[in-house]
C-alpha positions in Angstrom: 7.2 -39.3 -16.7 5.6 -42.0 -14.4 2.5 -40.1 -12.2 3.0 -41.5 -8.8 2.8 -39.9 -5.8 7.4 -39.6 -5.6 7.4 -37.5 -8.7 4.3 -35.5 -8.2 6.1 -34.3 -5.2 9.2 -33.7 -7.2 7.0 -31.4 -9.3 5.9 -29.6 -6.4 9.4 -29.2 -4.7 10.3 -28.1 -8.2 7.0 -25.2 -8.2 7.8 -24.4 -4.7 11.5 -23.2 -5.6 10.6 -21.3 -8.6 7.9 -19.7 -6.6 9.8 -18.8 -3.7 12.6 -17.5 -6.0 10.1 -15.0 -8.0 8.2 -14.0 -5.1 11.8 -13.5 -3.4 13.2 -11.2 -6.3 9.8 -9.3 -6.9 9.9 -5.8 -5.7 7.2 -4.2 -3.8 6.6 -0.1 -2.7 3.6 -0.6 0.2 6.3 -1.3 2.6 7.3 2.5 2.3 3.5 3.7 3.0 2.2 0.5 4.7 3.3 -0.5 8.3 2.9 -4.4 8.7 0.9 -5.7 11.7 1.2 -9.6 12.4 -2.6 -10.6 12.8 -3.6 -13.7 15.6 -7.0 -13.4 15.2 -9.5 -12.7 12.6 -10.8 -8.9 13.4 -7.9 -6.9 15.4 -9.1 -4.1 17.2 -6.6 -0.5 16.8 -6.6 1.8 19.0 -5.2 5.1 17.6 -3.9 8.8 19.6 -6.4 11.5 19.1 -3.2 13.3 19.4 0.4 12.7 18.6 2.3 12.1 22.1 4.6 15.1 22.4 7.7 15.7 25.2 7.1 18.8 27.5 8.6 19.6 30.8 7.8 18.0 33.4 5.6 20.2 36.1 3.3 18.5 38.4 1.4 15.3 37.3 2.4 13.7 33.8 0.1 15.0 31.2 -1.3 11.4 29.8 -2.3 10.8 26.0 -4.6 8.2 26.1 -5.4 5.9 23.4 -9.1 6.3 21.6 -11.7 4.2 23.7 -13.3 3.6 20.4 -11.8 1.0 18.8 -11.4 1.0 14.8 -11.8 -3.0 13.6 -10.1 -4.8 10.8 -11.2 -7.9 9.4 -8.9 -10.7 7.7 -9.7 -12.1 4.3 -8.5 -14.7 2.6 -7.0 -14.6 -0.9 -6.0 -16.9 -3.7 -5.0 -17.8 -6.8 -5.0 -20.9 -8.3 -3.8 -22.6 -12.2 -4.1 -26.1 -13.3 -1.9 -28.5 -14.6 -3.1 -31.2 -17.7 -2.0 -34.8 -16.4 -0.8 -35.2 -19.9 1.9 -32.7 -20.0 3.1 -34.0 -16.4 3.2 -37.8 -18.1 4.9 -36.1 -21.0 6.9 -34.1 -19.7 6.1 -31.1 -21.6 6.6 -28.7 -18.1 8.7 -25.5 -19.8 5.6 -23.5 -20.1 4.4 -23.9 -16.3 7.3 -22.5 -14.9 6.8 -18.9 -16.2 3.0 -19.3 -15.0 4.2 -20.4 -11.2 6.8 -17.6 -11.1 3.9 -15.3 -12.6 1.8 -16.3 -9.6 4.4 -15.2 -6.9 4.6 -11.6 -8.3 1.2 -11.6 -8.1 1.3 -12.6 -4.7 4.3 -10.6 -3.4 2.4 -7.2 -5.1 -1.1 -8.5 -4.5 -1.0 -5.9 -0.6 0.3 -2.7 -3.2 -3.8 -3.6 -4.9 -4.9 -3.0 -1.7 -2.7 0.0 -0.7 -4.1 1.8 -3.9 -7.9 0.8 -3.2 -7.4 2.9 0.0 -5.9 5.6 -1.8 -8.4 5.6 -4.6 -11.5 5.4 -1.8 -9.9 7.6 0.8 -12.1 10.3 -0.6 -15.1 8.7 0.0 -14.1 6.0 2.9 -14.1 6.7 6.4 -11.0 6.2 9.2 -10.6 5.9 12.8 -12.1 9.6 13.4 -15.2 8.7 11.6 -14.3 11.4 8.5 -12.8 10.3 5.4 -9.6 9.7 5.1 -9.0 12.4 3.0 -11.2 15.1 4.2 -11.3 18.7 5.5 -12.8 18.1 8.6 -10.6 15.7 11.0 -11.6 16.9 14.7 -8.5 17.9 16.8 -9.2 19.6 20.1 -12.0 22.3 19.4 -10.8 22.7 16.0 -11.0 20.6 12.8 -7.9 19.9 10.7 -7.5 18.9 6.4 -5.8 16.4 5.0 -7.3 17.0 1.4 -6.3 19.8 -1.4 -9.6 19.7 -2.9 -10.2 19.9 -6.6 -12.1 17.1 -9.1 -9.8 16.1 -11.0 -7.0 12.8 -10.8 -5.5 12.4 -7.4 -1.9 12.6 -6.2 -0.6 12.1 -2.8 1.7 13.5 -0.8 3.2 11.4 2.9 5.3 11.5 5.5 6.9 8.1 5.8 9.8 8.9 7.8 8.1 7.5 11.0 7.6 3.8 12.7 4.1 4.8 12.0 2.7 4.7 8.7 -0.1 6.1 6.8 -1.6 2.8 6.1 -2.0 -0.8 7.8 -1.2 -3.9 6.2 -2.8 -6.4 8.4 -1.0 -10.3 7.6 -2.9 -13.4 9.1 -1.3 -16.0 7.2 2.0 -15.6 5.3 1.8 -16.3 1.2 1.9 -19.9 0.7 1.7 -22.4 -2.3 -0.5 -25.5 -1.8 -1.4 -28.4 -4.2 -4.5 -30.7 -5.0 -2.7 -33.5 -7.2 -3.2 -36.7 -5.7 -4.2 -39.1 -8.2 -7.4 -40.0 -6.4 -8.4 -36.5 -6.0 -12.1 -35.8 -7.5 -10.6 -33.4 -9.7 -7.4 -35.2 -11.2 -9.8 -38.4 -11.7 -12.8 -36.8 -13.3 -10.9 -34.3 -15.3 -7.0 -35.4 -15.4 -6.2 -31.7 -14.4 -3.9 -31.4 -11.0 -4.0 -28.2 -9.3 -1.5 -25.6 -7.9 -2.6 -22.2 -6.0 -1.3 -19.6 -4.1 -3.0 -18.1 -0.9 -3.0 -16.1 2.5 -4.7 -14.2 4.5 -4.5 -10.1 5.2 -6.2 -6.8 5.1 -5.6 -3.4 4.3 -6.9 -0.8 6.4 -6.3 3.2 6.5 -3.4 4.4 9.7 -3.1 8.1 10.8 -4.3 10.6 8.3 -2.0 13.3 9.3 0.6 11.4 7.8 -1.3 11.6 4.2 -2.4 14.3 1.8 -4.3 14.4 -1.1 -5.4 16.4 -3.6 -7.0 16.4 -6.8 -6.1 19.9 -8.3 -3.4 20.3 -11.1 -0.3 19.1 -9.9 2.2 21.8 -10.4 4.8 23.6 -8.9 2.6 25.9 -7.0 -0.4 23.5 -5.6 2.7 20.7 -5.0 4.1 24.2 -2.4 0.5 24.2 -0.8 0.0 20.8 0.0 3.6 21.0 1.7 2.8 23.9 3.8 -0.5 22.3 4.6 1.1 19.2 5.8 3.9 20.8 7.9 1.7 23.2 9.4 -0.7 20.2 11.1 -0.6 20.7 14.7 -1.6 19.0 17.9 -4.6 20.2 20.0 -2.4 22.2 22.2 -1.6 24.0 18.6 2.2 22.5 18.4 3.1 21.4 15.1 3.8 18.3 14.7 6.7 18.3 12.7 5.4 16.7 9.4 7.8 16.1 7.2 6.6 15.4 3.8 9.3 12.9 2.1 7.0 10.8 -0.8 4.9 11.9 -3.7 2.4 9.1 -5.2 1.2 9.8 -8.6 -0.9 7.4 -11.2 1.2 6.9 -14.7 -1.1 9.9 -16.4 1.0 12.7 -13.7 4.4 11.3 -13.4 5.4 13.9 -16.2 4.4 16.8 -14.1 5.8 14.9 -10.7 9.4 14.5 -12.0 9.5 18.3 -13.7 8.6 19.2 -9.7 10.8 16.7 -8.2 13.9 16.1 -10.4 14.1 19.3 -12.9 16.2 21.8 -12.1 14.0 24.5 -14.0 10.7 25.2 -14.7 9.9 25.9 -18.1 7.1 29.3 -17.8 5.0 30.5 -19.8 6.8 31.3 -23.3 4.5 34.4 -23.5 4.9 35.8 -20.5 8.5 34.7 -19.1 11.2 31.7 -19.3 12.3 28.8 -17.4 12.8 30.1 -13.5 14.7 27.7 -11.2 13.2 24.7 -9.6 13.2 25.2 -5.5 11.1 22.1 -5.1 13.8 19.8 -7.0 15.0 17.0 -4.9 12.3 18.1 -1.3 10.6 14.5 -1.8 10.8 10.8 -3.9 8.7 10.3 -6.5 7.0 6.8 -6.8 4.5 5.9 -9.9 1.8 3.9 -9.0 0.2 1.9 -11.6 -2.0 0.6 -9.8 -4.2 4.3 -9.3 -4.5 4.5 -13.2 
């Protein structure tokens, strides 16, 4: 191949549709925790409910539910990823390999936000939200009370949610949308010092924690009977006027090292006992939420 600037722009028309094709066709799960939020400036300021907005009659004045004076920031970052190209295999046309590496860099891309997702879930223990407690913690103020979000226990994590609502438990914050740029001009520092032309990907977003009450966590054996006490924790979260707030818990999150013990609670129809002490007994949990393995949390 002649290296001019026509058919180093056919190369890159020819990267830009296998990218867009991969990062089309990859599949992604933070959409079903994670609620999107175009971004127009670099730190976006959210103001969240202390309490959810709930219909009553109407007597007297409207009752208002004001948004929380105290504003929780985000900030943008920027991401990237970038691979080189040898001028010799353009001018030789030895290009096979590069496509699998482009398309490589769009799944990347497309999952790069689920990373994110499962940094907030792994540091939601420890991390603090728009209440100023952890995500994950015993101790959320509502009205004169405190509320929990967390299960306790040491051990590995699992997560229940309630992602049935326009709100989600989690903010994907998106600046920029995913883009693939080029450095491969001829006279570019790079490609005339080192004959390498490059190819990257980037964008800007953030990550941030949503409304806890839509999350719980905990970090005692997942089985039948602690998966029953993290439901009846979540569906019994209330309001400060002590009205539930109709939670209704419809996603289980697990790392690869539970999704044995997730799918005999979500999918078996029996539960295999003790052998000692008794049999299988029937399985009232099958089917009462989805169960997606994260990789990611391993």
């Amino acid at each position: 191949m002649i290296i001019n600037m026509e058919s180093l722009a056919r190369l890159y028309t020819g990267f830009t549709a296998v990218f867009n094709a991969a990062f089309q066709e990859t599949q992604t799960w933070y959409e079903r925790v994670a609620m999107t939020v175009p971004a127009n400036t670099r730190i976006m300021d959210y103001k969240f409910l202390l309490d959810f907005p709930m219909v009553r009659e109407w007597i007297g004045d409207r009752q208002i539910s004001s948004l929380e004076p105290q504003a929780f920031q985000v900030e943008t970052k920027d991401w990237e990823a970038t691979i080189e190209v040898d001028r010799n295999d353009i001018e030789d046309d030895q290009l096979g390999f590069y496509n699998p590496i482009v398309a490589a860099l769009a799944q990347e891309a497309r999952k790069h936000p689920e990373r994110l997702i499962a940094d907030l879930l792994l540091g939601g223990f420890s991390t603090a939200c728009y209440d100023g407690q952890n995500f994950f913690a015993a101790t959320h103020p509502v009205g004169a009370g405190t509320v929990s979000n967390f299960g306790g226990g040491s051990g590995t994590g699992w997560y229940l949610m309630d992602t049935s609502r326009a709100v989600k438990p989690f903010i994907f914050q998106l600046r920029r949308e995913v883009q693939l740029v080029r450095m491969d001009r001829q006279d570019d520092e790079h490609a005339f010092m080192r004959k390498k032309m490059r190819y990257g990907v980037d964008y800007r977003g953030a990550a941030a924690f949503g409304l806890w009450q839509l999350a719980y966590a905990c970090k005692e054996t997942l089985n039948d009977t602690n998966y029953a006490a993290a439901r009846a924790a979540m569906m019994s979260v209330s309001n400060a006027e002590g009205r539930p707030l109709g939670m209704k818990p419809n996603l289980l999150l697990v790392p690869p090292s539970l999704e044995a013990q997730a799918r005999e609670i979500l999918q078996a129809q029996f539960i295999i006992g003790d052998p000692l002490t008794g049999g299988a007994r029937t399985n009232v949990w099958q089917g009462t939420a989805d169960l997606l393995v994260v990789p990611e949390l391993a």
